[in-house]
C-alpha positions in Angstrom: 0.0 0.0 0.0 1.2 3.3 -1.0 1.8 5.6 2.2 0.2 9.0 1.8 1.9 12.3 0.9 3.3 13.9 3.6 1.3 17.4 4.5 3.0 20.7 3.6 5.4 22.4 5.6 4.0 25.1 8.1 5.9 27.9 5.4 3.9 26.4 2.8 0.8 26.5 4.8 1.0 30.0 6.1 0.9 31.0 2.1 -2.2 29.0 1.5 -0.3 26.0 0.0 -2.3 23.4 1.5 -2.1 20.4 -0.4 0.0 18.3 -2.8 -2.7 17.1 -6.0 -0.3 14.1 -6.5 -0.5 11.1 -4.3 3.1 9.9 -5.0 5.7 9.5 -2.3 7.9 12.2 -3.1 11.5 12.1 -2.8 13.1 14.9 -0.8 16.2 17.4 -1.8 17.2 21.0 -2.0 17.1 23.5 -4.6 18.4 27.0 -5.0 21.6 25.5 -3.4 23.2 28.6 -5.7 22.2 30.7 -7.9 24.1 28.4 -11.0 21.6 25.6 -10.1 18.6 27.3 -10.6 18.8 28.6 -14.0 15.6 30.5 -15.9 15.6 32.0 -19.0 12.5 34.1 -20.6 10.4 32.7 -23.8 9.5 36.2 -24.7 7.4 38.3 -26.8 10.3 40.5 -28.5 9.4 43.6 -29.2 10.3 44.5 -32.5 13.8 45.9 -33.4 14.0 49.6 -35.2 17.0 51.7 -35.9 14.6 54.7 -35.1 13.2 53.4 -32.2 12.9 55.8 -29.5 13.3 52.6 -26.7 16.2 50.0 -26.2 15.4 46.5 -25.3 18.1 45.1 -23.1 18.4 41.2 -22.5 20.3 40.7 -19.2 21.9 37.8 -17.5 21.7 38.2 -13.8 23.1 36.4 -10.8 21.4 36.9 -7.2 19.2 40.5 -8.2 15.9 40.7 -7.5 13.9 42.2 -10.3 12.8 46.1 -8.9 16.4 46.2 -7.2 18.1 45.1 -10.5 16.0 47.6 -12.9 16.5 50.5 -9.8 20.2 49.9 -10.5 20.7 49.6 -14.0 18.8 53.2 -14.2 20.9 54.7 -11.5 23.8 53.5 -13.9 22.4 55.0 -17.0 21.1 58.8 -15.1 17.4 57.4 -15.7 14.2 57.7 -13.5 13.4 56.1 -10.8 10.6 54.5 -13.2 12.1 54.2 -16.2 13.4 50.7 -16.5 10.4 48.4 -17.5 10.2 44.6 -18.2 8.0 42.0 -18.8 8.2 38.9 -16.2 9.7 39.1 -12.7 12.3 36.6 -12.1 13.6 35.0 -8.8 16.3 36.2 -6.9 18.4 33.2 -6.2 18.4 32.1 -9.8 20.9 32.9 -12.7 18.2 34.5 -15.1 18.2 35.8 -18.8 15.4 38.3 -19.1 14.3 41.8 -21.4 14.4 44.6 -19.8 13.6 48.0 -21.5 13.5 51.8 -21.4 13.0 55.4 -23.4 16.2 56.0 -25.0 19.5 55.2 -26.6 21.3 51.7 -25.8 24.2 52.0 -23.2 28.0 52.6 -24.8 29.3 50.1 -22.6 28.3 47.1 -20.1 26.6 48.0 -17.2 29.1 47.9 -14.7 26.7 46.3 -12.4 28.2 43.2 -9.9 26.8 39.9 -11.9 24.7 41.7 -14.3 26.3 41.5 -18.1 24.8 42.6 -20.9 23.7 39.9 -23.4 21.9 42.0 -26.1 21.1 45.5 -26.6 19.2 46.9 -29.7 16.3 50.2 -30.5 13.2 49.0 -30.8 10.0 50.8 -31.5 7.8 49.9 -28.1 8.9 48.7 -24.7 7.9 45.8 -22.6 5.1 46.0 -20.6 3.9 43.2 -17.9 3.5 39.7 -19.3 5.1 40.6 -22.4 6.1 36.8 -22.8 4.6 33.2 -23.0 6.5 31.7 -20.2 9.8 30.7 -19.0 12.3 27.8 -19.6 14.3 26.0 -16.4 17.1 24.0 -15.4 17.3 23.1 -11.8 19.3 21.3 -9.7 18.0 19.1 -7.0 21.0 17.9 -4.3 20.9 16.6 -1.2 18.5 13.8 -2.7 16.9 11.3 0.0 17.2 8.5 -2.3 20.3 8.0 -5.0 19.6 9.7 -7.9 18.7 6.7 -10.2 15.8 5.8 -7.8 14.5 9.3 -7.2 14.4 9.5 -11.2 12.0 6.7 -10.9 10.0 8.2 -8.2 10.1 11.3 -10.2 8.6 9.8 -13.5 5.9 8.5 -11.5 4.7 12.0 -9.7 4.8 12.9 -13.5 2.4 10.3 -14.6 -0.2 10.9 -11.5 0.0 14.9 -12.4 -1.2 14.1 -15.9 -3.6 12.0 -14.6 -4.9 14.5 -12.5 -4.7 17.3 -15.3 -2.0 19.2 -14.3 -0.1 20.8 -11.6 -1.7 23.7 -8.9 -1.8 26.6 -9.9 -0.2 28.1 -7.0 1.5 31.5 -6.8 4.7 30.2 -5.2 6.3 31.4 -1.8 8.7 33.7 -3.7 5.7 36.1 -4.5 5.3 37.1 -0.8 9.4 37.4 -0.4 12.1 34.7 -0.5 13.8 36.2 2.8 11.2 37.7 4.8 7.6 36.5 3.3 5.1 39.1 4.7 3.9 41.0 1.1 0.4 39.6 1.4 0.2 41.4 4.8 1.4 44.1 3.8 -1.4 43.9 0.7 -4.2 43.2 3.5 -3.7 46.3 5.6 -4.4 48.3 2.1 -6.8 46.5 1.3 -8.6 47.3 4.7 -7.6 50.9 4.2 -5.2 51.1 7.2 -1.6 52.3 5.6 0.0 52.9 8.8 -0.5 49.0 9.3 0.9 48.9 5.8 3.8 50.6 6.8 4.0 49.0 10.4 4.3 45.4 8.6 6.7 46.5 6.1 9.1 47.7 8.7 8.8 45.4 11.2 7.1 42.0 10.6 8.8 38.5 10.5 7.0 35.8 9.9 8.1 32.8 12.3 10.8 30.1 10.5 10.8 33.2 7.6 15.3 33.5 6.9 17.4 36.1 9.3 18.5 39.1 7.6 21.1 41.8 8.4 18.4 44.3 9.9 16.3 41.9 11.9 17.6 43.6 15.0 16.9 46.5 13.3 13.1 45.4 13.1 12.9 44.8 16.5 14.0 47.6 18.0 12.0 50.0 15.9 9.3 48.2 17.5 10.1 48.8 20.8 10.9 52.2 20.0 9.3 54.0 16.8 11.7 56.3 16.7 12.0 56.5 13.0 15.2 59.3 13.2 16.8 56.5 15.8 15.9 53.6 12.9 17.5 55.8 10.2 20.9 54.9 11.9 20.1 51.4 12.5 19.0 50.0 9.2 21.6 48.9 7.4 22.6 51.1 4.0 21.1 48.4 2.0 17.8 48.5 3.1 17.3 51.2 0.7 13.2 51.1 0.4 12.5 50.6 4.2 14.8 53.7 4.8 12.9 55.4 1.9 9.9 54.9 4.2 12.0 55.6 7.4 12.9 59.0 6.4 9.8 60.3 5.1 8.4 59.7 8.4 11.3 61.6 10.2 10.6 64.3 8.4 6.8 64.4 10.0 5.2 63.0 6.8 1.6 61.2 7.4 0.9 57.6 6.3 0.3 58.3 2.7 3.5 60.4 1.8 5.7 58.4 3.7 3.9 54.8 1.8 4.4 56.9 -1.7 8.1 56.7 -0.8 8.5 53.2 -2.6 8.5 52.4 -6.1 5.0 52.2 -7.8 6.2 48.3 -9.3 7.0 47.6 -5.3 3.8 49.3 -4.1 1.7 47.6 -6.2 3.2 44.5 -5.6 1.7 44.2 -2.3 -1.8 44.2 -3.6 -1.3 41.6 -5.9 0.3 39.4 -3.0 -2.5 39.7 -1.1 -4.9 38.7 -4.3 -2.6 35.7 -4.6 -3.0 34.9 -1.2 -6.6 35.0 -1.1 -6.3 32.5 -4.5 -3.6 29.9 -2.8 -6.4 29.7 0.2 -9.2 29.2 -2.0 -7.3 26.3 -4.1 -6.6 24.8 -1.1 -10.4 25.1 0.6 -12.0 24.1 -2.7 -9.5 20.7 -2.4 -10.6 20.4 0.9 -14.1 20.3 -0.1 -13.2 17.8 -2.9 -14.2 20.3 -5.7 -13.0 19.1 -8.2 -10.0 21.3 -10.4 -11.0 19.8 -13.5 -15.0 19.5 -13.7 -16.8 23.1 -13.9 -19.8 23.4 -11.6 -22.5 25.9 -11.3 -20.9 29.1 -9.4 -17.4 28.2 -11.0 -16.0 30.5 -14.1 -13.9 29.0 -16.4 -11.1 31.2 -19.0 -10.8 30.2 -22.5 -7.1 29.5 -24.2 -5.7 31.7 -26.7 -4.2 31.0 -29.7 -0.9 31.3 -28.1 -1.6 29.1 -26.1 -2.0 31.5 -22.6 -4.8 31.6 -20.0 -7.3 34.7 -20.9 -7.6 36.2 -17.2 -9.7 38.9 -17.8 -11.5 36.9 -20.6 -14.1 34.3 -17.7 -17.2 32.6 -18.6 -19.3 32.1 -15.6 -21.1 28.7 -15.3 -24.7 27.8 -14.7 -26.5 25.0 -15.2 -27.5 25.9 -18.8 -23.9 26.0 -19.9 -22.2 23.6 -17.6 -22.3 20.6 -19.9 -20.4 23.1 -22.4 -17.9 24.4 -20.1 -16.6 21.2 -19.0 -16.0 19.8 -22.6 -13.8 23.0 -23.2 -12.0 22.4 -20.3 -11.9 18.5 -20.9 -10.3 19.4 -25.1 -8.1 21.5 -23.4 -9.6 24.9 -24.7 -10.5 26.0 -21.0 -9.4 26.0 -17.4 -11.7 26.2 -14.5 -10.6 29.3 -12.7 -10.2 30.9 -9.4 -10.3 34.5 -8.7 -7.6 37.3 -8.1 -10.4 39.3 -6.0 -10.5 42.9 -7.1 -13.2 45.4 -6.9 -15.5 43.6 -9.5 -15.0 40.2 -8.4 -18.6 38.7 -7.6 -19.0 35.8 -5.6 -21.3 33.6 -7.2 -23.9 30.9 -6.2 -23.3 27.7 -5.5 -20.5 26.1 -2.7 -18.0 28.2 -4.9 -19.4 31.3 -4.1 -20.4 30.5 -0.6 -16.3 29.7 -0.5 -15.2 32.7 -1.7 -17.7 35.1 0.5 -16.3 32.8 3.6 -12.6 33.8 3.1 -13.5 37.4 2.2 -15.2 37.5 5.7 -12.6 35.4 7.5 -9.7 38.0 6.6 -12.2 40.8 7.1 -12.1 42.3 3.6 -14.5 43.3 1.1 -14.2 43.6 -2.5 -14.5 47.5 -2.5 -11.4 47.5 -0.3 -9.5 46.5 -3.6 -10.3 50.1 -5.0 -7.7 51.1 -2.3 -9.0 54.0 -1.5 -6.4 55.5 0.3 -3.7 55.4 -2.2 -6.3 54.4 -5.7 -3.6 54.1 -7.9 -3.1 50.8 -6.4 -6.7 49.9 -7.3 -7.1 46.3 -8.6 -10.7 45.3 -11.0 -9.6 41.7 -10.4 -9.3 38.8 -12.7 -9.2 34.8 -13.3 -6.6 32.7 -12.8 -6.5 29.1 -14.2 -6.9 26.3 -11.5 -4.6 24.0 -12.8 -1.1 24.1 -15.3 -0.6 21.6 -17.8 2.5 18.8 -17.0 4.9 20.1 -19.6 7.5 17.5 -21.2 10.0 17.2 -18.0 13.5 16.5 -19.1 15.6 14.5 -16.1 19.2 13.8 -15.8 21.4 12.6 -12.8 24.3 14.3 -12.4 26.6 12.1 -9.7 24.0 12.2 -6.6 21.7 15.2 -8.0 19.1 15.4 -10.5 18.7 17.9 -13.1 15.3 18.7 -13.9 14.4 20.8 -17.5 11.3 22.0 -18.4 9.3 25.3 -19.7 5.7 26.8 -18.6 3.5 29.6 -19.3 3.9 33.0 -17.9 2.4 33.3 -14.3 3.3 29.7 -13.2 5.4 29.3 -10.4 8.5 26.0 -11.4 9.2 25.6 -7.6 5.6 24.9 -6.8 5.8 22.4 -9.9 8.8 20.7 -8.6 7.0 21.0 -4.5 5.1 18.2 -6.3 8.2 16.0 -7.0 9.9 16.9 -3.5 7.0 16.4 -1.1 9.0 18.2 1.4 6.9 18.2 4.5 6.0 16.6 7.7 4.4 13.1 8.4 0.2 13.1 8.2 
């Protein structure tokens, strides 16, 4: 008899990961040992080259930057706004990553002179990126300290593959990266907008640390601004490299109200926060509708489903809500593959529906104490989310695996939005016993 998965790991938990869909043993090991064994690269949309163009498209290979750090940097280096470097997809930090970048005006003379940041390509073009200007993202990744000897965890792995395709797919998670790698708390920060209470915003952003969340140079930092909320005093404790917290920090020594001092961070970073909320509100409902044994797969009344383009991406803002009328049509898109049932990215216009998916989603909107008008953000509106429709489930892509003496390389590629760690969480099953 096959033992049960073991349940997630508390961190997962916390972030609404509450289930693994396969029922495979998995077979434990690191990744993100360093940056070289996590390696992404972006399938991208190019925009298209022009001698006249008024932008320049840069493709960058990066080594430990996070993306708004990374595009903060490179315009510092080229006397740019604090705006003005854009890009498409947002990379992790503890990866080597090949991604666009762009920006309004000529290409640089030289390389950047940034610490692990080259220059790979650099040409005009006549538009610049814009968010989700790409299909998706190819990895390598290296899995070490393996449980089992690489030769049996290939095995293993091959068969989580085969009970994912059986199943569909993978979750749709957002991974823990979205709320922060080091110090995971981007959701909260999101939730005390969303309830209109920015000094909460900025109390969390200073201060919070979620328990088993990584030790950073400024913890102590943290902790005595919260004993002391002196932000003059904090101004000389945070370290130099907290640049955006001392942003904050010194608009508020300077007497600045809640709002002014918030505006202090970038608009990428503020807005971020939002949207890690809305993906935390998602990862709880996949995990409540599993719980319920909703199925991911099988459309019911009260469920939405979003239709698959041509090129071959989820339509989030294009949903078709289903009724009984139109159920038997809904689930053969989404059994020919031309549909995904779909949970929500709550925003102002999201409507919960009838049916146990809507009582779901009005249950977690009054368990964090939200409403859906709280997503207009009133208190700093250009924050303000509409909401959208986010595909349940992610198709297995072909999965290339190699053993390299006792690690396993895994290779594969998936749309834009989907998260390869919670893809591979599925292979690991890092956890504890059930």
């Amino acid at each position: 008899m096959i033992p049960p998965p073991p349940a997630p790991p508390p961190s997962d938990v916390a972030l609404g990961l509450g289930f693994y869909l396969s029922s495979t043993p998995g077979v434990a090991g690191r990744i993100k040992d360093a940056p070289e064994s996590f390696r992404v690269s972006e399938i991208s949309s190019y925009p298209m080259p022009d001698a006249l163009g008024s932008f320049t498209v840069l493709r960058v290979e990066s080594r430990g930057w996070e993306q708004h750090e990374l595009a903060s940097a490179i315009a510092r280096r080229l006397g740019l706004g604090a705006r003005s470097v854009r890009w498409s997809g947002t990379k992790d930090r503890r990866a080597v990553a090949d991604r666009l970048l762009s920006y309004r005006g000529p290409p640089p003379s030289g390389d950047l002179g940034l610490a692990d940041a080259t220059i790979v390509e650099a040409y005009r073009a006549r538009d610049g990126l814009v968010l989700g200007h790409h299909y998706g993202n190819a990895f390598e990744v290296r899995v070490t300290e393996l449980a089992r000897p690489a030769a049996e965890a290939i095995l293993a792995y091959r068969a989580t593959e085969s009970a994912l395709r059986h199943e569909g797919g993978f979750p749709n998670f957002f991974g823990p990266q979205r709320f922060g790698e080091v110090r995971p708390v981007t959701h909260e920060v999101g939730r005390a907008l969303v309830r209109g209470d920015l000094a909460e915003a900025i109390e969390c952003y200073l201060v919070a640390r979620p328990a088993g969340s990584e030790t950073g140079p400024g913890d102590s930092a943290r902790l005595e601004y919260d004993r002391h909320h002196d932000p003059a005093r904090a101004l000389r404790e945070f370290p130099p490299t907290y640049r955006f917290e001392r942003s904050v920090l010194e608009r508020l020594a300077e007497g600045a109200p809640p709002d002014r001092a918030f505006r202090a961070l970038p608009y990428e970073l503020r807005r971020l926060f939002v949207h890690a909320f809305q993906a935390y509100l998602f990862n709880l409902w996949m995990t409540r509708r599993h719980e319920l044994r909703l199925s991911l797969t099988e459309p019911e009344p009260g469920d939405r489903i979003v239709r698959v383009g041509r090129d071959g991406t989820a339509r989030s803002q294009d949903s078709v809500p289903v009724a009984e009328e139109n159920r038997a049509e809904c689930a053969d898109l989404v059994a020919r593959g031309r549909a995904f049932v779909a949970g929500p990215l709550v925003g102002s216009e999201t409507a919960a529906e009838g049916g146990r998916v809507g009582a779901l989603l009005t249950e977690l909107l009054e368990e964090e104490r939200v409403e859906v008008d709280g997503f207009d953000v009133p208190a700093a509106p250009e924050l303000a989310s509409r909401g959208a429709w986010r595909p349940a489930l992610v198709p297995v892509p072909p999965i290339g695996l190699a053993a390299a003496g006792e690690s396993v390389w895994f290779r594969f590629s998936i749309p834009k939005g989907a998260y390869a760690t919670v893809l591979l969480r599925e292979f690991l099953k890092r956890g504890t016993p059930p």
